[in-house]
mmCIF file of the C-alpha atoms, coordinates in Angstrom:
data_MODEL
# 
_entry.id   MODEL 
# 
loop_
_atom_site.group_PDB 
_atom_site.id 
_atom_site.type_symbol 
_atom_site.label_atom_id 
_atom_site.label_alt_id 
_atom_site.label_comp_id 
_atom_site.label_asym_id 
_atom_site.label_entity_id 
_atom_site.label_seq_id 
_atom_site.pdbx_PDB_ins_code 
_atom_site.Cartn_x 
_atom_site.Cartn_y 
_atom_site.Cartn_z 
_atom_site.occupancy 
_atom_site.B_iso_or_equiv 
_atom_site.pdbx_formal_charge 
_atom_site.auth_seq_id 
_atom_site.auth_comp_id 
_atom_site.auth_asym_id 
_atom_site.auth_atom_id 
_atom_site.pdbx_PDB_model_num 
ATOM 1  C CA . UNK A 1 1  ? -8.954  -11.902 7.252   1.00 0.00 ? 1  UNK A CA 1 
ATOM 2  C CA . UNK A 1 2  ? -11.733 -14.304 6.779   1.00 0.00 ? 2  UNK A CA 1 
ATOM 3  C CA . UNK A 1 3  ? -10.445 -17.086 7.957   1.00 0.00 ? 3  UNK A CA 1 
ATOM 4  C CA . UNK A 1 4  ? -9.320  -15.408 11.166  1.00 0.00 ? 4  UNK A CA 1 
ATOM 5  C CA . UNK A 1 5  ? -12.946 -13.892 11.681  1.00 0.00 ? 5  UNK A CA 1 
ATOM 6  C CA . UNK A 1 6  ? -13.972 -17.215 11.064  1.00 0.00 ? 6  UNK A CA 1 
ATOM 7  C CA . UNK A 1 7  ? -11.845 -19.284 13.960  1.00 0.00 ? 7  UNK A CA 1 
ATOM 8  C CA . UNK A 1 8  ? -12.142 -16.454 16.383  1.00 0.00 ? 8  UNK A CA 1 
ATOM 9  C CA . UNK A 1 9  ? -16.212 -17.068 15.685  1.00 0.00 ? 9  UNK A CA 1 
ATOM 10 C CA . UNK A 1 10 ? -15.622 -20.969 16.181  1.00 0.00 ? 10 UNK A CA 1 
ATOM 11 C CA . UNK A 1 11 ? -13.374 -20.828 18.899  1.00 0.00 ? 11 UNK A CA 1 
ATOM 12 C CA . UNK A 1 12 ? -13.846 -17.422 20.306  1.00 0.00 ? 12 UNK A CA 1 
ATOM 13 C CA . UNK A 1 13 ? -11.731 -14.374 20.487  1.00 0.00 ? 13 UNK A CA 1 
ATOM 14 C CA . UNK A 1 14 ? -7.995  -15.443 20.866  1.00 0.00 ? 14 UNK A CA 1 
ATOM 15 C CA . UNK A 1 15 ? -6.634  -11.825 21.035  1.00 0.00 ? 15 UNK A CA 1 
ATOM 16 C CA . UNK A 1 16 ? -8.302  -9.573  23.639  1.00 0.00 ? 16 UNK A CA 1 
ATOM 17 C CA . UNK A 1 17 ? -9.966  -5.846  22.062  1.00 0.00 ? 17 UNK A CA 1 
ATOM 18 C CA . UNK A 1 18 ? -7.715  -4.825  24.445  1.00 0.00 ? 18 UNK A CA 1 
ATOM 19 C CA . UNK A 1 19 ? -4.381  -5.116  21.779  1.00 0.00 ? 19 UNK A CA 1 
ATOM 20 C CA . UNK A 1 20 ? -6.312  -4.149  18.685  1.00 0.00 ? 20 UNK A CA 1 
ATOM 21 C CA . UNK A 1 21 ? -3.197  -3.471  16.730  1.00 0.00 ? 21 UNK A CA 1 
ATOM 22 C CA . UNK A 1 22 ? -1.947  -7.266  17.675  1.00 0.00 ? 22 UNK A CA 1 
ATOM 23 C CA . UNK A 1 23 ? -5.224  -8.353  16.540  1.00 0.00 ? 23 UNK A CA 1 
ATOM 24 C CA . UNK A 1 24 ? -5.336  -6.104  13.342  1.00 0.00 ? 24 UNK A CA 1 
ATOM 25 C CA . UNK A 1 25 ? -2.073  -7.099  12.377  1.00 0.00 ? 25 UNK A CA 1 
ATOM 26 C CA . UNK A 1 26 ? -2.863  -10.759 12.649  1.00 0.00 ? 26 UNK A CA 1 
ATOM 27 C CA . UNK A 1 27 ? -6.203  -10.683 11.112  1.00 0.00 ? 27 UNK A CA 1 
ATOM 28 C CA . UNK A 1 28 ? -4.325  -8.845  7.872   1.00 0.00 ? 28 UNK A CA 1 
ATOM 29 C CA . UNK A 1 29 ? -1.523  -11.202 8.069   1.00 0.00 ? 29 UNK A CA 1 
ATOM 30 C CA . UNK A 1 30 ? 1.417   -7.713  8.104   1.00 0.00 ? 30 UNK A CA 1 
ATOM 31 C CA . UNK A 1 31 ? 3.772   -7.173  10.610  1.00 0.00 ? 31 UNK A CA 1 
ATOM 32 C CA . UNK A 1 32 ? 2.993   -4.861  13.457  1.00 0.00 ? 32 UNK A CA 1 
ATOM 33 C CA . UNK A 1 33 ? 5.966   -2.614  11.805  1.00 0.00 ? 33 UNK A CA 1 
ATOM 34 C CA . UNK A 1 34 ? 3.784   -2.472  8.575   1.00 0.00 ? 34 UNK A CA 1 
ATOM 35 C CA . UNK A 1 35 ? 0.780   -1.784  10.162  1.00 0.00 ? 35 UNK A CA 1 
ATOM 36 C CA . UNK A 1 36 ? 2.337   1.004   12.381  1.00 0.00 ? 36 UNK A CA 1 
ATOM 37 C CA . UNK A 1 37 ? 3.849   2.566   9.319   1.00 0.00 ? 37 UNK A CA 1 
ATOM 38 C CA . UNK A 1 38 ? 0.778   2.657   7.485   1.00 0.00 ? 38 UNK A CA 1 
ATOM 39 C CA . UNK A 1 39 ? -1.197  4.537   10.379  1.00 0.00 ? 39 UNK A CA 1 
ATOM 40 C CA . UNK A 1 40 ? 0.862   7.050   10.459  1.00 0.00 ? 40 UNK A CA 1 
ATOM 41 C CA . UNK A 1 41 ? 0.765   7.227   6.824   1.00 0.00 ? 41 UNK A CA 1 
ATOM 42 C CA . UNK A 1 42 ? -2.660  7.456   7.538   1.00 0.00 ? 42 UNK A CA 1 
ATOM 43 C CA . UNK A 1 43 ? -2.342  9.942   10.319  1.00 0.00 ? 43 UNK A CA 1 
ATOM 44 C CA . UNK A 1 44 ? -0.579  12.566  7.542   1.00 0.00 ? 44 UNK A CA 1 
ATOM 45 C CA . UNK A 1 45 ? -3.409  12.056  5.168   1.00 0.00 ? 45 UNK A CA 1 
ATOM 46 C CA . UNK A 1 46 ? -6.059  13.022  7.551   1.00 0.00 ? 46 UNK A CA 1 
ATOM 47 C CA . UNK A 1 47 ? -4.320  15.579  8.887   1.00 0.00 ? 47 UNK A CA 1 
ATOM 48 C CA . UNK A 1 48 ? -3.403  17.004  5.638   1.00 0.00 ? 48 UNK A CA 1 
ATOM 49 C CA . UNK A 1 49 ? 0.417   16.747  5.658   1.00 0.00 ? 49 UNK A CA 1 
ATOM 50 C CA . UNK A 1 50 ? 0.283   14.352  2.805   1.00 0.00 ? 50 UNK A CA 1 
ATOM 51 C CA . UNK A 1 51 ? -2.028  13.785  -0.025  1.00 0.00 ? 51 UNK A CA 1 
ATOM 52 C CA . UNK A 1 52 ? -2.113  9.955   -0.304  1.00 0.00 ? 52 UNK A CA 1 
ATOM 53 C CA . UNK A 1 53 ? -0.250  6.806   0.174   1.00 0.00 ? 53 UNK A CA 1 
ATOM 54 C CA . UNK A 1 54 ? 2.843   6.720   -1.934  1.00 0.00 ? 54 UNK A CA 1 
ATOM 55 C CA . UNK A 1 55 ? 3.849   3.959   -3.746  1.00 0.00 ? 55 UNK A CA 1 
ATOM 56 C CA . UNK A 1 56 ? 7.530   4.180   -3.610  1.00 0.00 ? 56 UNK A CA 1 
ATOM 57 C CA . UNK A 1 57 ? 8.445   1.068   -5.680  1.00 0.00 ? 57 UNK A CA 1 
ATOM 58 C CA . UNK A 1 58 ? 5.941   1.520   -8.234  1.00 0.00 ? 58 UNK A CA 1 
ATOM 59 C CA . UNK A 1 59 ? 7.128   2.266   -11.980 1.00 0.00 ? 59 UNK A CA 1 
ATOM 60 C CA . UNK A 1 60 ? 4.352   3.620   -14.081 1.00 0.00 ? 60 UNK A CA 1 
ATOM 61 C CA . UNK A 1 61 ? 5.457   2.981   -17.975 1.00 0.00 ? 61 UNK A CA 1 
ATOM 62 C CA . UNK A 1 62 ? 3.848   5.225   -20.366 1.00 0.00 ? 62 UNK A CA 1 
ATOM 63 C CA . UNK A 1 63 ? 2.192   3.723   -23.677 1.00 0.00 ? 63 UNK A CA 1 
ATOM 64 C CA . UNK A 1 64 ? 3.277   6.127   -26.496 1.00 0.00 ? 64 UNK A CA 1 
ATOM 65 C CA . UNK A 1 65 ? 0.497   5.458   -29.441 1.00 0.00 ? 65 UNK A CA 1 
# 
């Protein structure tokens, strides 16, 4: 994200306001797909329809001691 910041501040903005999820998407280096899915993921939290991003592919391995 820095480094787009940076060359849009050196050679000024290269994707209008106008498309912020083009320019969101390329600034974060994900897909428009991702970034889609994650508002509305993000739509369902605020709204209260779910409680928090899921991490589907995420084991969790409990320590026994």
């Amino acid at each position: 994200m820095y480094k787009f910041l940076r060359n849009e501040f050196k050679v000024g903005t290269t994707i209008p306001l106008l498309k912020v999820q083009k320019k969101v998407a390329e600034a974060t280096r994900v897909s428009r797909r991702t970034l889609c899915r994650l508002m509305k993921i993000g739509e369902n939290v605020e709204t209260a329809v779910a409680m928090a991003f899921s991490t589907p592919r995420k084991f969790t391995t409990k320590v026994l001691h």
